[in-house]
Backbone and ligand atoms as CSV (ligand in chain L), in Angstrom:
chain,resi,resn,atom,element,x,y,z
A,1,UNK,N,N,-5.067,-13.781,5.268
A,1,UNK,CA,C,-3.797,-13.986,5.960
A,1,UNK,C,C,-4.047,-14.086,7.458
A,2,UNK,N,N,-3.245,-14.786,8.341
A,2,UNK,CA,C,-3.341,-14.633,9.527
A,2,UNK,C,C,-3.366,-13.664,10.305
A,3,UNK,N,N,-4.209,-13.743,11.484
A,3,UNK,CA,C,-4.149,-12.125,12.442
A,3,UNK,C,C,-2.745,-11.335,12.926
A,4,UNK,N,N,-2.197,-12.431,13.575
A,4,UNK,CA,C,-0.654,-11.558,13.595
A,4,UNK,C,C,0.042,-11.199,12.370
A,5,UNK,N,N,-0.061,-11.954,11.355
A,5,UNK,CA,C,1.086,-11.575,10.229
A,5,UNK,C,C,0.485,-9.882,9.765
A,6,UNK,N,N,-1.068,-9.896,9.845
A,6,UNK,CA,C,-1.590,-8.987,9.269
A,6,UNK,C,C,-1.463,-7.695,10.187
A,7,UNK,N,N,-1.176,-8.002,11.409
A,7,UNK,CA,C,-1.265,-6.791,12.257
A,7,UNK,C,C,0.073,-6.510,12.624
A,8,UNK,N,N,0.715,-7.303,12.238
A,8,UNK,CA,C,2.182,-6.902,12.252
A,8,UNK,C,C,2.794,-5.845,11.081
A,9,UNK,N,N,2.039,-6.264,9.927
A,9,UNK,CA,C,2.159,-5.476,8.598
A,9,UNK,C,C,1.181,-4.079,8.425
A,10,UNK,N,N,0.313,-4.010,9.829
A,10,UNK,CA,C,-0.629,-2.894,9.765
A,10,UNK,C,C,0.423,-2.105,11.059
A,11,UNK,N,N,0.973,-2.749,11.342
A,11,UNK,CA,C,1.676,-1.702,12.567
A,11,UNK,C,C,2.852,-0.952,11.602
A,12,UNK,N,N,3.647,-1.631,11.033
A,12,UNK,CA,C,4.623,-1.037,10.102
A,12,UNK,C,C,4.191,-0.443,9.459
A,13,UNK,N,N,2.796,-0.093,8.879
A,13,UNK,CA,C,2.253,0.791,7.986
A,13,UNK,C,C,2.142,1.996,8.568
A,14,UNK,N,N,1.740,1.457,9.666
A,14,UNK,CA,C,1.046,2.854,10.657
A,14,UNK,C,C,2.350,3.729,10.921
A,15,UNK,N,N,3.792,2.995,11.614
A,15,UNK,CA,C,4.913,3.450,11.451
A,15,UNK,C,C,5.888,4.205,10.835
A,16,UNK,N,N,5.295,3.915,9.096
A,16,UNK,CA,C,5.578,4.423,8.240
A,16,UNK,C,C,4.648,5.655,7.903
A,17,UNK,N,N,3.673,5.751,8.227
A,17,UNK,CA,C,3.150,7.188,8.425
A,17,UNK,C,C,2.892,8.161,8.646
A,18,UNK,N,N,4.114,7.669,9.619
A,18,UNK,CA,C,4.778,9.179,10.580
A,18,UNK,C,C,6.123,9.750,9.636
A,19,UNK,N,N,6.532,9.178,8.506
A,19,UNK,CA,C,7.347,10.104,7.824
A,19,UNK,C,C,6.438,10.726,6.751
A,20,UNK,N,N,5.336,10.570,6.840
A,20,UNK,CA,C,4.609,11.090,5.511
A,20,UNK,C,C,4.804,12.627,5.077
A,21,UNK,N,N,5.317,12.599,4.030
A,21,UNK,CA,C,5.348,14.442,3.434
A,21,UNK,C,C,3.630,14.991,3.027
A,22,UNK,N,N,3.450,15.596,3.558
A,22,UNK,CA,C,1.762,15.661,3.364
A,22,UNK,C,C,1.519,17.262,3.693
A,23,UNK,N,N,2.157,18.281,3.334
A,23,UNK,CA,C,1.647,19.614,3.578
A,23,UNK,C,C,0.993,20.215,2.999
A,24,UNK,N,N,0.453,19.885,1.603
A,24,UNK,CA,C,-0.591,20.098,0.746
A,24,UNK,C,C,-1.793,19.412,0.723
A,25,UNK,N,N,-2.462,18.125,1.450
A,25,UNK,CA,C,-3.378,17.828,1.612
A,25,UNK,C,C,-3.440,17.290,2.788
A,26,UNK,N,N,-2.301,17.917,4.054
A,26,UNK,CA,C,-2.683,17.026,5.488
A,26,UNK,C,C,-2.989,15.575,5.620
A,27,UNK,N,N,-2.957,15.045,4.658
A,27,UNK,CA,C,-3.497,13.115,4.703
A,27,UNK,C,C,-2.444,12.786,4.650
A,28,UNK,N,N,-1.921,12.022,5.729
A,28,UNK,CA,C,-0.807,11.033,6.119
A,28,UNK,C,C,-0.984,9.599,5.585
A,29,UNK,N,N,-0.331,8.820,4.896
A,29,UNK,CA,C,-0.556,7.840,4.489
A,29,UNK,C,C,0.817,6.953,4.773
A,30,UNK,N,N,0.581,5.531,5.482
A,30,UNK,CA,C,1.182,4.651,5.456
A,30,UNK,C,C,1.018,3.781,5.027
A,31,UNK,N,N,2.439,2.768,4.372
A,31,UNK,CA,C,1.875,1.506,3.475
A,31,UNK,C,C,3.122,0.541,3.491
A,32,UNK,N,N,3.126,-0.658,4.045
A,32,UNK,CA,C,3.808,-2.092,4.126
A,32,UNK,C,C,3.554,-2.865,2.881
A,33,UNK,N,N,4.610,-3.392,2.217
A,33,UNK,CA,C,4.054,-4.720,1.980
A,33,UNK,C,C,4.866,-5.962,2.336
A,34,UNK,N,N,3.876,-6.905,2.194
A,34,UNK,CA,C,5.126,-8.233,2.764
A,34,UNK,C,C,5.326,-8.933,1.394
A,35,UNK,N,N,6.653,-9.085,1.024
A,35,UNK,CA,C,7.155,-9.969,-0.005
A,35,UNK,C,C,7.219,-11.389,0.170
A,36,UNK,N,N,7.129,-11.880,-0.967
A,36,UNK,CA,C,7.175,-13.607,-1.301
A,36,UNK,C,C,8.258,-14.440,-0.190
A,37,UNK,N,N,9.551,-13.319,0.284
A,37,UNK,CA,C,10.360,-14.439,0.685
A,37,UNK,C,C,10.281,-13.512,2.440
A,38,UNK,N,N,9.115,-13.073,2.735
A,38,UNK,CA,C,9.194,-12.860,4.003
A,38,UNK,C,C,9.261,-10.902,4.364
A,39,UNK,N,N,10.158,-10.228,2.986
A,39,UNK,CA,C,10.374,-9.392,3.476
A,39,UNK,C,C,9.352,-8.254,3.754
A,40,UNK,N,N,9.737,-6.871,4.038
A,40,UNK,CA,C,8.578,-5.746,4.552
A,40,UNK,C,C,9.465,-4.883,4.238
A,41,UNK,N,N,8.627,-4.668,2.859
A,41,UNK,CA,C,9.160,-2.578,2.781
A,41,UNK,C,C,7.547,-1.887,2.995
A,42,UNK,N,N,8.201,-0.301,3.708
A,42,UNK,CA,C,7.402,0.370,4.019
A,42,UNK,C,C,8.002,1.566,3.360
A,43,UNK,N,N,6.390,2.291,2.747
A,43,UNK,CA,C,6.638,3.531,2.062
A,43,UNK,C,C,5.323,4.493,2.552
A,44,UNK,N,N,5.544,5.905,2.202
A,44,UNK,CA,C,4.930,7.048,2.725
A,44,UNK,C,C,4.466,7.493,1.704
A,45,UNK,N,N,3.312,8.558,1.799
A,45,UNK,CA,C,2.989,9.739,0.591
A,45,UNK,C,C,4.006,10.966,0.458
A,46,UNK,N,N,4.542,10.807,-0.857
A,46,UNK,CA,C,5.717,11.840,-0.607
A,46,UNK,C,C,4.794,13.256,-1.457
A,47,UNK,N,N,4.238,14.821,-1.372
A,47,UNK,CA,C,3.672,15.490,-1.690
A,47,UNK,C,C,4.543,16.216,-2.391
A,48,UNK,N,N,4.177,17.343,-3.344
A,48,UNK,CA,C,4.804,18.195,-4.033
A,48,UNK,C,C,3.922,19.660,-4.399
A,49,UNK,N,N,4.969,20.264,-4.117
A,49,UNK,CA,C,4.201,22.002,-4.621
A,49,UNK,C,C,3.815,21.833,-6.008
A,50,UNK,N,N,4.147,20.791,-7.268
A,50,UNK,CA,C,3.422,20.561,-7.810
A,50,UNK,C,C,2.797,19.276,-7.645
A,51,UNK,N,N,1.791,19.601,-8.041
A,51,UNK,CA,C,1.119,18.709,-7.009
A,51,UNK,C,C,1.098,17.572,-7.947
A,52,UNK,N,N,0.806,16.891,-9.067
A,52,UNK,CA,C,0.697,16.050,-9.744
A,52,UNK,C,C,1.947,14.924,-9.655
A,53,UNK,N,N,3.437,15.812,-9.055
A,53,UNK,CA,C,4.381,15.263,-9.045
A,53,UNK,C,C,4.408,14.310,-7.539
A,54,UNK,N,N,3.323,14.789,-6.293
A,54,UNK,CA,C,3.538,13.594,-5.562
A,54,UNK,C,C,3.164,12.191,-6.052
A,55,UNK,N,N,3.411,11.432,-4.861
A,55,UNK,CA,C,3.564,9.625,-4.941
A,55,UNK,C,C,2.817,9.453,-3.680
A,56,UNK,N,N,2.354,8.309,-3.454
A,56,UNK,CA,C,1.072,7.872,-2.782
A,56,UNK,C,C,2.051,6.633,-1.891
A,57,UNK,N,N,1.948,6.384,-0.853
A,57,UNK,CA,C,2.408,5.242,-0.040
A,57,UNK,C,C,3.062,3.668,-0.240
A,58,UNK,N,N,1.415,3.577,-1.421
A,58,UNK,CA,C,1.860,2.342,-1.204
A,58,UNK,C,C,2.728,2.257,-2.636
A,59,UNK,N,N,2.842,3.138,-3.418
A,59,UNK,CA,C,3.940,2.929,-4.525
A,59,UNK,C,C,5.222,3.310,-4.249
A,60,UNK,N,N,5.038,3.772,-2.853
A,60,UNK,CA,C,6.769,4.471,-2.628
A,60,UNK,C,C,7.246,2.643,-1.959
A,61,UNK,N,N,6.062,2.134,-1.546
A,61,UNK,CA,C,6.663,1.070,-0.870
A,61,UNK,C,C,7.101,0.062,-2.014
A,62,UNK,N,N,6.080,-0.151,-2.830
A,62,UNK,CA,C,6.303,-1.295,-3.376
A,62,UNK,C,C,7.835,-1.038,-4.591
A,63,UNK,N,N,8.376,0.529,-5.005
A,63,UNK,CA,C,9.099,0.883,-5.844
A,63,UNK,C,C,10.424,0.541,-4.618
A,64,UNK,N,N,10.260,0.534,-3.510
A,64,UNK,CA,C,11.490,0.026,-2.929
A,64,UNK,C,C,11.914,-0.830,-2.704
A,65,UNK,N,N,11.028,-1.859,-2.463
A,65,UNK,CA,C,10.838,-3.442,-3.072
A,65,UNK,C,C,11.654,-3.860,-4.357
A,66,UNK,N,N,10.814,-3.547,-5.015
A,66,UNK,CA,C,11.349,-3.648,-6.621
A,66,UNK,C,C,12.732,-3.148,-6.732
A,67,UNK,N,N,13.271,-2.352,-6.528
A,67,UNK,CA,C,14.096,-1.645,-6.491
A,67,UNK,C,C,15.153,-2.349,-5.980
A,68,UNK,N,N,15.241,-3.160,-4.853
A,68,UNK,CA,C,15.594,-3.904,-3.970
A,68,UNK,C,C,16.092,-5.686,-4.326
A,69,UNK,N,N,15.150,-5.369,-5.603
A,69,UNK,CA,C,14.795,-6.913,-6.177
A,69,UNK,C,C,13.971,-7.775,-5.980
A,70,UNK,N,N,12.976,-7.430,-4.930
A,70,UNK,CA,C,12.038,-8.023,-4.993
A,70,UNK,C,C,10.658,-8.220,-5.696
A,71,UNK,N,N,9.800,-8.797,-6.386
A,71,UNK,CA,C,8.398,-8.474,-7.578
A,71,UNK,C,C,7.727,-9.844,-7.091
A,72,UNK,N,N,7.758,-10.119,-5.559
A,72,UNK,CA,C,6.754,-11.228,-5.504
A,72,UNK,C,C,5.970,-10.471,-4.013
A,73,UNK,N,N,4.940,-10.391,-4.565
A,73,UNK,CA,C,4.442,-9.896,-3.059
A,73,UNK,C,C,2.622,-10.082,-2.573
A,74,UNK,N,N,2.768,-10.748,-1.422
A,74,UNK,CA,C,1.278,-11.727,-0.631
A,74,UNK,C,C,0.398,-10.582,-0.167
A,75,UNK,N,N,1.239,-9.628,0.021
A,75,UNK,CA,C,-0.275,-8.525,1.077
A,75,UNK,C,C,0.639,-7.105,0.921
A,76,UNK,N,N,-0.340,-5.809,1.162
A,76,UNK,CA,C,0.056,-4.650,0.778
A,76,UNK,C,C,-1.038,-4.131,2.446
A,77,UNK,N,N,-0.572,-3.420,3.371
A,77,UNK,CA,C,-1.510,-3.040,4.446
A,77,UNK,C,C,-1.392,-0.945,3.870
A,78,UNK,N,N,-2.350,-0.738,4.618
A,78,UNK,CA,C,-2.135,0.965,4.271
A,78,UNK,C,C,-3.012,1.449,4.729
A,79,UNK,N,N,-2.488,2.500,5.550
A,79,UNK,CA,C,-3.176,3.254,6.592
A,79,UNK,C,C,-3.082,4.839,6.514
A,80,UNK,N,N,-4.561,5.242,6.851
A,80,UNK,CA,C,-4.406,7.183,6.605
A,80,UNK,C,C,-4.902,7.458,8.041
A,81,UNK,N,N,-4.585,8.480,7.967
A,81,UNK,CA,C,-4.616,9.451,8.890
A,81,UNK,C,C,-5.976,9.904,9.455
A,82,UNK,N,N,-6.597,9.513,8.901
A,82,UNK,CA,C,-8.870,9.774,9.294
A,82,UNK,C,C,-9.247,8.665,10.007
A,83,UNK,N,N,-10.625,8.920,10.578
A,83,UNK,CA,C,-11.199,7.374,11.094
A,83,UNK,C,C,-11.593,6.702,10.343
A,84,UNK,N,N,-11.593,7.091,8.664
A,84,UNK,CA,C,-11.977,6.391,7.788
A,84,UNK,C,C,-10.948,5.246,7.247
A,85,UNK,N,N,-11.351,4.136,6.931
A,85,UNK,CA,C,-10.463,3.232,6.450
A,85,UNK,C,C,-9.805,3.318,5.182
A,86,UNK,N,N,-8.412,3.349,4.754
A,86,UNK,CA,C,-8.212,4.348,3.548
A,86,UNK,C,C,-8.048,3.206,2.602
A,87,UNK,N,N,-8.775,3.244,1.256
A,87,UNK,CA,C,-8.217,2.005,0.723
A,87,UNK,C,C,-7.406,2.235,-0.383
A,88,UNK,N,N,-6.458,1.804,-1.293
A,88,UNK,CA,C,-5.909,2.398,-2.691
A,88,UNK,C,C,-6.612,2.941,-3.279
A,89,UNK,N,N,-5.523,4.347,-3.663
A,89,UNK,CA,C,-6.218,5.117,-5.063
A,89,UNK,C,C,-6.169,3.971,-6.505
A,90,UNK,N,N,-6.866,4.422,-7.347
A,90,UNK,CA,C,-7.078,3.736,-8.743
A,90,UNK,C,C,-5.906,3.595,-9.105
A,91,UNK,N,N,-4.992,4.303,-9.242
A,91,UNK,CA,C,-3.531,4.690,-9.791
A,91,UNK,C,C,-2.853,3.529,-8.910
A,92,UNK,N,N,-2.817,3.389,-7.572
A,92,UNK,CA,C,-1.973,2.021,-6.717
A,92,UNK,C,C,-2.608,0.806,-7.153
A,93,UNK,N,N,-3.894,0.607,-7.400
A,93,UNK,CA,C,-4.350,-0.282,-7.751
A,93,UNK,C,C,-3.567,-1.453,-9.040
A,94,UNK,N,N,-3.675,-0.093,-9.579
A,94,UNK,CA,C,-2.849,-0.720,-10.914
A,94,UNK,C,C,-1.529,-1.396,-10.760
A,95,UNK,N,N,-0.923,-0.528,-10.017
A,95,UNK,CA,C,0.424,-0.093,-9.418
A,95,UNK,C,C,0.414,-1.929,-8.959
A,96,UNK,N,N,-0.060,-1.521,-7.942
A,96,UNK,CA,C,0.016,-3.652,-6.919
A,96,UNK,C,C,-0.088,-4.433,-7.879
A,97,UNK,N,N,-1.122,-4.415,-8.887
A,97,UNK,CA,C,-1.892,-5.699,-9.797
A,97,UNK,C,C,-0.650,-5.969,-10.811
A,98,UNK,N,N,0.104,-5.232,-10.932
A,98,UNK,CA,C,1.293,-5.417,-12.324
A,98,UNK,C,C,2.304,-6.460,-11.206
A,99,UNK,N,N,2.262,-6.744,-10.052
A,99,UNK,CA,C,3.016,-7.728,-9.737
A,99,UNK,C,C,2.582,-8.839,-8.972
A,100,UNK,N,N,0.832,-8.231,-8.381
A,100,UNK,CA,C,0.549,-9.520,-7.592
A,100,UNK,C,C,-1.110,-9.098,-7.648
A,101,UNK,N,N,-1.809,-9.579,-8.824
A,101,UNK,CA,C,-3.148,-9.519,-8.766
A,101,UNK,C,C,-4.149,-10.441,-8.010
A,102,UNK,N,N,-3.315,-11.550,-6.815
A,102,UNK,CA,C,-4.050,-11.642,-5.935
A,102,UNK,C,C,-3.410,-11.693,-4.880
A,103,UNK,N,N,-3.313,-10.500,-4.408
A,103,UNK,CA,C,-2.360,-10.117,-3.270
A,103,UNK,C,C,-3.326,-9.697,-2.195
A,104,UNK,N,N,-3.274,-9.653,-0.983
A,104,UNK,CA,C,-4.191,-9.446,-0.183
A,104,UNK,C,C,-4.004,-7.936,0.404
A,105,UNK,N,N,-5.126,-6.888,0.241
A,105,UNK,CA,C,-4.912,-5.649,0.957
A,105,UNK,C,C,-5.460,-5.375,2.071
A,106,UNK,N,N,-4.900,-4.634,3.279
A,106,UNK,CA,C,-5.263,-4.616,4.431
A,106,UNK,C,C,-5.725,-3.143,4.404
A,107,UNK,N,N,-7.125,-2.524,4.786
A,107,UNK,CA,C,-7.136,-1.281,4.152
A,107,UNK,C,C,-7.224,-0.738,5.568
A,108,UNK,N,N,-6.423,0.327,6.388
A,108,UNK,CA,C,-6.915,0.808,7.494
A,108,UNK,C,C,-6.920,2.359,8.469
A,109,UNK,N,N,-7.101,2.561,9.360
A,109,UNK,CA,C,-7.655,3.476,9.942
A,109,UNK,C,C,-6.899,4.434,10.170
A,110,UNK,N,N,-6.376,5.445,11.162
A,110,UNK,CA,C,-5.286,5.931,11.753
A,110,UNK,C,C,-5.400,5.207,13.356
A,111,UNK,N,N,-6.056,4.469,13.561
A,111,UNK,CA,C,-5.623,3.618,15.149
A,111,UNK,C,C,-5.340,2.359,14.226
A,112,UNK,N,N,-5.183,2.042,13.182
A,112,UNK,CA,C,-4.927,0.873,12.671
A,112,UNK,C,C,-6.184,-0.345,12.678
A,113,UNK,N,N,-7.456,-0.022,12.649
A,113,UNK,CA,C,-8.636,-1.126,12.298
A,113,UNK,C,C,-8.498,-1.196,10.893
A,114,UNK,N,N,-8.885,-2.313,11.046
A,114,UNK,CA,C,-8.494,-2.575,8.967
A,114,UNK,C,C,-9.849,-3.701,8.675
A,115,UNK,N,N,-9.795,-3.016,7.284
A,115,UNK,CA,C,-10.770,-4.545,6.530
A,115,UNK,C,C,-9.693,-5.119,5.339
A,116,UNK,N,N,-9.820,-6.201,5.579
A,116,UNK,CA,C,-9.024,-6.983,4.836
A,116,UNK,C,C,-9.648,-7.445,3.508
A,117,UNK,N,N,-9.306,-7.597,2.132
A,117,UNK,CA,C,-9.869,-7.781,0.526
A,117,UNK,C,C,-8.445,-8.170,0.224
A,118,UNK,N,N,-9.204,-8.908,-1.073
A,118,UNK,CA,C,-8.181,-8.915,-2.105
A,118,UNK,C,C,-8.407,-7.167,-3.614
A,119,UNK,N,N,-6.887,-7.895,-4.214
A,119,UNK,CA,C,-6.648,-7.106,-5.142
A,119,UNK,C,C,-7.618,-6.974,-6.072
A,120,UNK,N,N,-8.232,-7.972,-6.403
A,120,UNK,CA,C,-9.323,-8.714,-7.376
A,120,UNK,C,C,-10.169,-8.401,-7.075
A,121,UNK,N,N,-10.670,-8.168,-5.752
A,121,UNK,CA,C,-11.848,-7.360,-5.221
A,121,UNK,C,C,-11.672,-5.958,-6.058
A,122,UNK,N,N,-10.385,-5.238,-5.685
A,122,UNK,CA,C,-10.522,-3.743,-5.602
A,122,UNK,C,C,-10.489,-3.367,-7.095
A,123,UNK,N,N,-9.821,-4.642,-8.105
A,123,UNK,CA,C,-9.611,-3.616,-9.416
A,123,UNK,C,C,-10.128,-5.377,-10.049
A,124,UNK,N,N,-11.104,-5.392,-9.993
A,124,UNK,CA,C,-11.837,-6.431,-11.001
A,124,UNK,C,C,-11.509,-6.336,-12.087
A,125,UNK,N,N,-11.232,-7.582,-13.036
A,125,UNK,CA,C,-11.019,-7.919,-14.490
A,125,UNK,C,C,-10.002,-6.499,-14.834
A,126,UNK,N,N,-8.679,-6.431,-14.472
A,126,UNK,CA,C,-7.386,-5.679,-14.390
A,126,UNK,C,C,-6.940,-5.732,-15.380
A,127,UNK,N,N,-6.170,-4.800,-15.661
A,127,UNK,CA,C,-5.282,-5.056,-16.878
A,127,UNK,C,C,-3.742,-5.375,-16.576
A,128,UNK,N,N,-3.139,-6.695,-17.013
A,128,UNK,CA,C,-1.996,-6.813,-16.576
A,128,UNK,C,C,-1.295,-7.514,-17.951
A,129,UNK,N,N,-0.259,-8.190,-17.274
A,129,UNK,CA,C,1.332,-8.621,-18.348
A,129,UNK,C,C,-0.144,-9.595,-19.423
A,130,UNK,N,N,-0.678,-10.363,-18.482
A,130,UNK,CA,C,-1.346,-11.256,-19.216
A,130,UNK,C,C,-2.648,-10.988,-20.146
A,131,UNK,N,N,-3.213,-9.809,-20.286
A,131,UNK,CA,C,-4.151,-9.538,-20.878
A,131,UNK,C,C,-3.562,-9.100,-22.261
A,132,UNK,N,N,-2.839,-9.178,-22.790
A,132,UNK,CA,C,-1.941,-8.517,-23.815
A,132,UNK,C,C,-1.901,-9.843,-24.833
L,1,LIG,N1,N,-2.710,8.738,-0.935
L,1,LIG,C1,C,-1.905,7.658,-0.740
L,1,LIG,O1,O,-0.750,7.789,-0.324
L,1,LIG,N2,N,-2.409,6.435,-1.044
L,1,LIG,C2,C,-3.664,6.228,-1.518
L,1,LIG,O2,O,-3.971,5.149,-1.998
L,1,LIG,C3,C,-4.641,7.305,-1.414
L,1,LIG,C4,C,-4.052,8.680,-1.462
L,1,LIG,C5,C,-2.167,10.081,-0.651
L,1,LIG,C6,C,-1.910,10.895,-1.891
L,1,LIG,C7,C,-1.941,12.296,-1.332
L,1,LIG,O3,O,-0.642,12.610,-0.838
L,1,LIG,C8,C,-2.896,12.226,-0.156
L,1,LIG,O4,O,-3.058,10.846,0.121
L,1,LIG,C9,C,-4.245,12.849,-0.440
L,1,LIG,O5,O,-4.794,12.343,-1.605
């Protein structure tokens, strides 16, 4: 994707990471995605005293999307809180690929440096609508 579209969608991530609920593992996570007809939902890691019951960023984003009516979507950006570049857990992986298995992910920092992949990169030979 282009440099601005992509750093525009890594800034809203980063944005969105300042609501992150994170008092059980301190990792702040932000996550954008841009939809088919232009739009940008942004979602957070929401945590839980039980812990199995939190949600991870980029599924809070993309469930608001959906939610919203949207299920077409070009790029997913997502950003943690370390200098490490954060990329989807296995569980989001899946999560993105059930609506856009070649969607482009922006994986990035807490100053927002990112490496850019596809979906297809991250969850090779996937299981989706079409493998059935
Ligand atoms: N987390 C995300 O929000 N997205 C990911 O893809 C990786 C992990 C969150 C889940 C949990 O709240 C915290 O990061 C530590 O695992």
């Amino acid at each position: 994707m282009d440099k601005k579209s992509a750093a525009g969608l890594m800034a809203a991530a980063i944005k969105a990471r300042e609501n992150a609920y994170a008092p059980y593992s301190g990792f702040s996570v932000g996550a954008a995605v841009l939809c088919g007809d232009g739009s940008v939902y942004t979602g957070c890691n929401v945590e839980n005293a039980s812990y199995p019951c939190g949600i991870c960023a980029e599924r809070t984003a993309v469930s608001k999307a959906v939610s919203d009516g949207r299920r077409s979507f070009v790029a997913c950006a997502v950003t943690g809180s370390s200098a490490e570049k954060c990329t989807p857990c296995g569980v989001c992986r899946q999560f993105l690929y059930e609506f856009a298995p070649e969607m482009t992910v922006l994986c990035g920092n807490k100053e927002g440096e990112y490496d850019e992949i596809t979906l297809s990169e991250l969850l090779p030979r996937g299981f989706g609508a079409s493998s059935m």
